[in-house]
N, C-alpha and C positions, 0 to 999 in steps of 0.2 A: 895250279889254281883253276884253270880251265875247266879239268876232269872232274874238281869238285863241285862244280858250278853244274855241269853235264848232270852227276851223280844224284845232286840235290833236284834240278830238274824233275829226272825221270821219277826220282821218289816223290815228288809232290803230286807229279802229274797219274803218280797208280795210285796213292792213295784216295785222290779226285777221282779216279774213272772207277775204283774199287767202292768207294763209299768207308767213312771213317770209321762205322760199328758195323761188326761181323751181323752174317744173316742169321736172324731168327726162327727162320723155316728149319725145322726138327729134320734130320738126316732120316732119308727113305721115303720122308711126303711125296708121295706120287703124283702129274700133273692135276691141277683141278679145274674143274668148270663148271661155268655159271650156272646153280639151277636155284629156280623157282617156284615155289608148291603154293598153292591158294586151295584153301579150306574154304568151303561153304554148305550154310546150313539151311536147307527149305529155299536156296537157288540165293540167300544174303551172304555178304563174306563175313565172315568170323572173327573180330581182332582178340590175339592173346592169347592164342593156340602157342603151346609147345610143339611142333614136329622135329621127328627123329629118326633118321635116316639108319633103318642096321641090315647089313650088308649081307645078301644069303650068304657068299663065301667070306668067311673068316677075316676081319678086318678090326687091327687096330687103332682106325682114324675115324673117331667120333663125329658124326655129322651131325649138323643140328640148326634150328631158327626159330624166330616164334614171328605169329604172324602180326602185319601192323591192320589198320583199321578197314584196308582193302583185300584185308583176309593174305595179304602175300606174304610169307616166308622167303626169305634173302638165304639160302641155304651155306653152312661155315663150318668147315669142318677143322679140327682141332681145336675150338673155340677161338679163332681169329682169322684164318686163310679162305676167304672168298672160295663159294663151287664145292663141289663135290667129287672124289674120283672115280672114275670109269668103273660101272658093273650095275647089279641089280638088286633092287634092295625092297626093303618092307618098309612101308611108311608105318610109325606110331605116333599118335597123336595123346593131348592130353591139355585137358580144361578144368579147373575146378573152381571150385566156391567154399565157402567156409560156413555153416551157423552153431551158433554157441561160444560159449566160453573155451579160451584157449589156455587151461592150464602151464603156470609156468613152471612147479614142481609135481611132487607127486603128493605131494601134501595139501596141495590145492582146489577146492572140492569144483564140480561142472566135468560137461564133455563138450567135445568138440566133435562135428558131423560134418564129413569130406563129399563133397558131390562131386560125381562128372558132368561136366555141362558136354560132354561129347558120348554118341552111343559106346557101351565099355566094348562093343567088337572091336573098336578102334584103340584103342590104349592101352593093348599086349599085344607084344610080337606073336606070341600063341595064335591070337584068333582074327590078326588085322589082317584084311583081304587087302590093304591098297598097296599097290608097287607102284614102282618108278624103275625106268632104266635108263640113267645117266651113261652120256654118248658124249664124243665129241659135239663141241663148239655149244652154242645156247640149249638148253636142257629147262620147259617150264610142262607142269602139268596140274591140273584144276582136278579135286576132289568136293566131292558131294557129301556129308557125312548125314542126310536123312534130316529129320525137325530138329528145332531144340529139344535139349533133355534135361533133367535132373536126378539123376540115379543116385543113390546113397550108396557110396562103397567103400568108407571105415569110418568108427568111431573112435574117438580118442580120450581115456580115462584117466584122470590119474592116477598112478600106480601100477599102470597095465604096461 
């Protein structure tokens, strides 16, 4: 009786030190850490920026945040794991706005007119000049992206 007393013991006390539901973290997430990106526009911060983190070497752990009303991006990569992991990457950004009617079929008559409220150098990996290089321990870096804008860059028909 003793041994099973012992037995049950041990097993209460790993499933306690173990935690009762297995981990979440995706097998091969690489350590992460904390980084922080603030967008600002004509020296104001930005809220509502998409930033996206993509990796000059080959990396399948999406990083990503959007900024709150202090322009600061909390940076997540795999959409839930705090931080970023170690290397060097391209920052892309991405703002937009909406005017017109938003077709809900294609039989629907109107268009829909997509703005960047960000300069478009900034919102393809192609042509965004801003990096970051995620290091050990706190990782923040402040981006400038120029005045506000309004650039037109799709429209949307229906039927198209």
């Amino acid at each position: 009786m003793k041994r099973f007393y012992t037995f049950l013991l041990v097993s209460v006390l790993s499933v306690l030190s173990n935690g009762c539901q297995p981990s979440n973290r995706p097998e091969g997430l690489p350590p992460l850490h904390p980084c922080t990106i603030t967008i600002t526009q004509d020296g104001k911060p930005v809220a509502d920026v998409s930033v996206r983190l993509i990796a000059k070497e080959e990396s399948v752990w999406p990083t990503t945040g959007i900024t709150d009303a202090a322009g600061n991006a909390a940076m997540v990569t795999y959409g839930q794991f705090p931080g970023a992991p170690l290397g060097e990457y391209i920052v892309v950004l991405s703002k937009t706005d909406t005017k017109g009617d938003t077709p809900r079929d294609e039989y629907q008559s109107g268009t829909t007119e997509i703005f960047s409220l960000i300069a478009v150098e900034h919102i393809k990996q192609e042509t965004s000049q801003l990096q970051i290089t995620v290091a050990k321990g706190k990782n923040a870096q402040t981006f400038e992206v120029g005045v506000p804008v309004r650039v037109l860059v799709d429209t949307i028909r229906p039927g198209t």
